[in-house]
N, C-alpha and C positions, 0 to 999 in steps of 0.2 A: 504493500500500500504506500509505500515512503517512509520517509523522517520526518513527516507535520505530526507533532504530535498536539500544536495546538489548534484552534477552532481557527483565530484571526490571524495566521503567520500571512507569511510576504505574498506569496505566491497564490493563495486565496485571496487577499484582500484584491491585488492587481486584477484578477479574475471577475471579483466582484465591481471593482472600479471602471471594467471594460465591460461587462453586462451592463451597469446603466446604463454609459452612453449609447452603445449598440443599440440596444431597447428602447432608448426616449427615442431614438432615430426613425427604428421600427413603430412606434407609438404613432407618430405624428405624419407619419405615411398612412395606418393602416386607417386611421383617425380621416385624413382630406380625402386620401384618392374615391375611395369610396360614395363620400358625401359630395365629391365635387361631382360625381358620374349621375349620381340620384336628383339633384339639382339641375347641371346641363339636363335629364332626359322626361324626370317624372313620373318614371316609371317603378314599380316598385318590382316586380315581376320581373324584370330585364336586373336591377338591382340584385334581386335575389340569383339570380341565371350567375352573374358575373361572380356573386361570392361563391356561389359552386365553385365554379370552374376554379377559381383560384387557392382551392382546399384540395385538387385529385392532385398537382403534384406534390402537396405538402405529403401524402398519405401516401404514395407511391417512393418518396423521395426519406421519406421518414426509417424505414427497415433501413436501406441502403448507407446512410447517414450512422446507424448503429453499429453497422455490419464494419465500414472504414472506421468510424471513433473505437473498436478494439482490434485494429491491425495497424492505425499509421499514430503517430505524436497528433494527440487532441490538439496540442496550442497551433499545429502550422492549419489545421479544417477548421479553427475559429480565422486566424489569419485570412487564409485564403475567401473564404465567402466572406466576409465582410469588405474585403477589399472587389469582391465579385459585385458586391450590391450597392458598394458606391459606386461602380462602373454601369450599372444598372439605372442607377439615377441620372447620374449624366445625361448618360442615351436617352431618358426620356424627358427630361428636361430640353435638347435639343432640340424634338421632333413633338415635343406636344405644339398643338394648332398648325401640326401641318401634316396631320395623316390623322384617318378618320379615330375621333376619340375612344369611343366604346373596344375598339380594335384595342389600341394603345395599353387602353388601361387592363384590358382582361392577362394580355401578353405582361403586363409590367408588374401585373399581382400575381402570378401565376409562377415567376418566376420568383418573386419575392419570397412567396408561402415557400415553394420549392428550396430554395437555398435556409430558411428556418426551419423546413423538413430535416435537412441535413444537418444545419447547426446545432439544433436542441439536444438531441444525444450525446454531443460529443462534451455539452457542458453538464449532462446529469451523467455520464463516465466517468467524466473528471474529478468528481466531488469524492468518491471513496479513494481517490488517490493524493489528494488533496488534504485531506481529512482524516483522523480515526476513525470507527466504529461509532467510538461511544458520543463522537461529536454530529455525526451524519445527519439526525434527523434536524439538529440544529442549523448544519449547513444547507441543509432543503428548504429548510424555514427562511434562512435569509436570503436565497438564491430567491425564491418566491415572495421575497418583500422586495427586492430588490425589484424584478418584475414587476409588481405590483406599483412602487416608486416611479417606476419609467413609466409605464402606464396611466397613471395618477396627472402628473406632472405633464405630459404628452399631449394629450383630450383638450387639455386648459387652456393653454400655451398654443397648441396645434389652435382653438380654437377662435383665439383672440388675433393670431394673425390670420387668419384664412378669411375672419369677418370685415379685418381693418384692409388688410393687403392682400388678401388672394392668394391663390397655391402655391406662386413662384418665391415666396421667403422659403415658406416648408419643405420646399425641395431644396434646397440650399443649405435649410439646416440641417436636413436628413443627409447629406453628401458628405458634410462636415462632420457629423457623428461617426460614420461610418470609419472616416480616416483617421478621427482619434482612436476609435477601436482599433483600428489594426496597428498601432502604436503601440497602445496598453499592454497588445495583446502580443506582441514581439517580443517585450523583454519580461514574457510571464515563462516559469519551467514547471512542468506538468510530468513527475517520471512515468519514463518508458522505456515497456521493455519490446525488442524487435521482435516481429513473430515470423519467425523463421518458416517460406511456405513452398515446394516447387508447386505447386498446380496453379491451372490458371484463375485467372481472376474471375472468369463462370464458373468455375466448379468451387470458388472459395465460396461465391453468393449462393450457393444452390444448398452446399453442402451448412453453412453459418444458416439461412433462411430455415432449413431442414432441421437440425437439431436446437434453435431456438423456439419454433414451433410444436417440436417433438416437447421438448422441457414444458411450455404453456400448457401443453392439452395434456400431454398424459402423465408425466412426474408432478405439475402444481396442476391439474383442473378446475381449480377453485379459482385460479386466477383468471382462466380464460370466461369462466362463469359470469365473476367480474366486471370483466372489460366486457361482456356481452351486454350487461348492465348500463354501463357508462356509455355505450352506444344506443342503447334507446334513448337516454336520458338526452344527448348529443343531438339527438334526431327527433324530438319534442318539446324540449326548453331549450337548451343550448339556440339549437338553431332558430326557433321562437324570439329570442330573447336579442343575437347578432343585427337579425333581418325587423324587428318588430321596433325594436325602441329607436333606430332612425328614423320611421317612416310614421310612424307616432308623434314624437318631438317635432319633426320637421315640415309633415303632411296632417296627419290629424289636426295636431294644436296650433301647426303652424306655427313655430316658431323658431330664432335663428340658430346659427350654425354656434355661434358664443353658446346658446344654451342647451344643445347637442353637443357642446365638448365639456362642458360643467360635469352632465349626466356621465359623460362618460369619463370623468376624471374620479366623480364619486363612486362611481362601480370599479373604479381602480385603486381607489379607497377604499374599497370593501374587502379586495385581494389584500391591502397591508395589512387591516384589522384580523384577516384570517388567521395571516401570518403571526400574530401579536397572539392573537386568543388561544391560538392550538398549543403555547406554551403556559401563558399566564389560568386559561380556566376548563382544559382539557387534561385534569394530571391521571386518570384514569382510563381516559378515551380508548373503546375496543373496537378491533376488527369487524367485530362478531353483531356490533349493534349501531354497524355506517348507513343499516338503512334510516333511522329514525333521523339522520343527519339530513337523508335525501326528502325524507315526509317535510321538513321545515322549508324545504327548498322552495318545493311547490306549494306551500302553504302564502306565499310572498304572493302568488298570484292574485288571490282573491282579490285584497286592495285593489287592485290593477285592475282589475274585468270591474268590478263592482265603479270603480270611480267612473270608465268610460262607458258603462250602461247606462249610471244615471246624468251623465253631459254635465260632469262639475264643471264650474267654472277652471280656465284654462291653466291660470295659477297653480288653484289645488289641484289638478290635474295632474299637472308638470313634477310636485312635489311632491306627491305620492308614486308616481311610478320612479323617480329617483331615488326615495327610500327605500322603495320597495327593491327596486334594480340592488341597492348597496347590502341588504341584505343576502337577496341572492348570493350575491359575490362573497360574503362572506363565509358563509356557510357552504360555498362551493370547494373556495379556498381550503378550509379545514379540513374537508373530504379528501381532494387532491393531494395535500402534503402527504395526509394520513396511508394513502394506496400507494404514490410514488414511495416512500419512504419503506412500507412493508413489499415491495417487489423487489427493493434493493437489498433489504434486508435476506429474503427469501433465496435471492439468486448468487450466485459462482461468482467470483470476479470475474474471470474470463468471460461470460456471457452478458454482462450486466447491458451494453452499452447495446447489444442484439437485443436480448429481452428486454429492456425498456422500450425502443422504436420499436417493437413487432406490438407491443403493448399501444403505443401510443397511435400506432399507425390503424387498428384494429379500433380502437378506442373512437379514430377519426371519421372511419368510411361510412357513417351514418349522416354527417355533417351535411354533404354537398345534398343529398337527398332532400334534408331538412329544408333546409333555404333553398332550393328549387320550389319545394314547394308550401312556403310560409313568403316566397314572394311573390307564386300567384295568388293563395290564398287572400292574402294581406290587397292587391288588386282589386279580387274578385268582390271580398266584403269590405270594401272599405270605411263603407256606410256602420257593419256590424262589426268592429273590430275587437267589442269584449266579448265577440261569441266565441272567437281565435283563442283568446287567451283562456275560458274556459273551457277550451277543449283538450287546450295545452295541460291546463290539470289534471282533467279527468283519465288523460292520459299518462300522464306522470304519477297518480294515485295509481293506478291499476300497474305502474312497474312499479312503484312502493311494497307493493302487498308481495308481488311475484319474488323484489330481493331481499324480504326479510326472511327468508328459507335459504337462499343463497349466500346471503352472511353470516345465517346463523353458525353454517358447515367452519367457518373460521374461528370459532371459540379456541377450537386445540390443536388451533396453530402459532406459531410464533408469536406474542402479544407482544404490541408495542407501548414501551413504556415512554412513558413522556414527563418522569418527575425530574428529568435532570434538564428539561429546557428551562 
């Protein structure tokens, strides 16, 4: 695992230093491009079409991402894509308003998701090498505030220049970010060890795809049970929640791009508070009882349906589905560490950086589904849009009930303890 024997040494903190900036970059991309496309077109349906599409390379690109972060040096696959996605920006900083937009943007998120396919492995690999044992779930926790930080900060910021000055600051800044990253991220050491291989590089992905698969289903099935879980959940809220609260804020209530980045600075709020609580009032928190985490999730809806049934005024409107939004996120967050954290626990060093992206990537493939079809929906009712959201529960209660049997199977398994965060 190395010589860190502490939680905050050099080599983590660098890490953690070049995830911000990365991420506020990432933040304030995934924050405009989006909202500028919805805006230019008005459509919500074509909205939803584009965030599909720009989630199949992340899902595709996610194992593969895994499969390299436990064969090559993690720090040169941070290196290298971040220094790919400022090149990325450029490109389309050039060529925006002069090739058709919609084209532009689906191409320029597509590859964005795809290169954060890639990346995210190779920084949840890096953490048990980075890190003790006894520190890990700590370092998940702040790897996940840190996210949550960029995110937070991104929405805000993204959303006070987009209203004052238009996209072309935000590309600029995102360019910028990117090249501090790969800065940070040059003079950060990650040990490694070479893995010595003749076969080719298809028989490496077939044979790593093959027995991290193997390990999910048939040595841990509880996990894949799991992740089958977190894929409905993905493909009924999740994706509810991506495609629904722009076209809400922006379409419904009508209101601006400033208070569609507040929203979504405070649902990025919600991630740090996750982060906060899973340490300060989870000291007990079990495997065995994450569904009752997911029951609160969808309990955030009601608020939401019930405000836009009865046509509150626009105010209370707006401040209810943002509370309601920040809890979600909080309560998502505390799930998330909670699973991330027991998969790593569960799994081989050698495989981790495989099994996590087969995990993550499986976890995803419900996504594009969802928001295809929560942006025609959201289209088609737009008049009825609390009937959306309570379908979204009714749906989500009925996977409630399905993973209290499948978490329950985790009692006597590894419990994770969480009195030393």
């Amino acid at each position: 695992m190395g010589n860190n024997t502490k939680l905050l040494n050099k080599n983590f903190m660098i890490m953690v230093i070049g995830q911000i900036i990365s991420l506020f970059g990432n933040a304030i991309l995934r924050f405009a491009l989006p909202l500028y496309l919805l805006e230019e077109t008005g459509s919500a349906a074509l909205f939803g079409l584009v965030s599909a599409c720009s989630f199949i390379p992340m899902i595709i690109l996610t194992p593969f991402g895994g499969i390299i972060a436990d064969r090559v040096n993690k720090k040169y696959i941070m290196v290298a894509l971040d220094f790919v996605t400022a090149l990325v920006m450029v490109t389309f900083t050039i060529f925006i308003g002069k090739t058709n937009l919609v084209f532009l943007i689906i191409i320029t998120l597509m590859i964005l998701y795809g290169i954060q396919g890639a990346y995210q492995p190779s920084v949840q690999a890096s953490l048990p090498f980075l890190v003790d044992k006894e520190n890990l779930l700590k370092g998940n926790a702040i790897i996940n505030q840190v996210s949550a930080l960029a995110n937070l900060i991104g929405p805000i910021i993204g959303g006070l220049l987009y209203g004052v000055y238009g996209l072309l600051p935000i590309l600029i800044a995102s360019i910028v970010c990117f090249i501090l990253a790969v800065i940070m991220e040059m003079i950060m050491k990650i040990p490694y060890v070479k893995n010595e291989s003749k076969s080719s590089m298809i028989a490496i992905v077939k044979d790593d795809i093959k027995t991290s698969v193997s390990f999910i289903i048939k040595e841990k099935p509880v996990l894949f049970k799991t992740i089958i879980i977190i894929s409905l959940f993905n493909l009924f809220l999740t994706s509810m929640i991506i495609i629904g609260i722009p076209v809400i804020i922006t379409t419904t209530l009508n209101m601006s791009s400033q208070a569609y980045g507040i929203t979504q600075g405070v649902i990025a709020l919600g991630g740090l508070c996750g982060g906060i609580l899973i340490g300060l009032l989870f000291k007990n928190l079990k495997i065995s009882t994450s569904y009752r985490i997911l029951f609160w999730d969808i309990l955030a809806l009601i608020p939401m349906g019930l405000t836009l049934m009865f046509e509150m005024p626009v105010n209370i409107s707006y401040v209810v589905i943002t509370v309601c939004c920040f809890f979600i996120m909080t309560i998502s967050t505390v799930f998330s560490i909670q699973m991330i954290t027991f998969i790593q626990g569960e799994t081989p060093g050698n495989l981790i950086g495989k099994v996590i992206s087969i995990c993550l990537a499986i976890g995803m493939c419900a996504q594009p589904i969802g928001q295809v079809f929560y942006g025609y929906v959201f289209e088609v009712l737009k008049n009825d849009i609390s009937l959306i959201i309570f379908g979204a529960f009714l749906a989500g209660g009925i996977i409630v009930i399905i993973s209290k049997k499948v978490f329950s199977k985790l009692e006597d398994c590894e419990k994770i303890s969480i009195e030393q965060v």
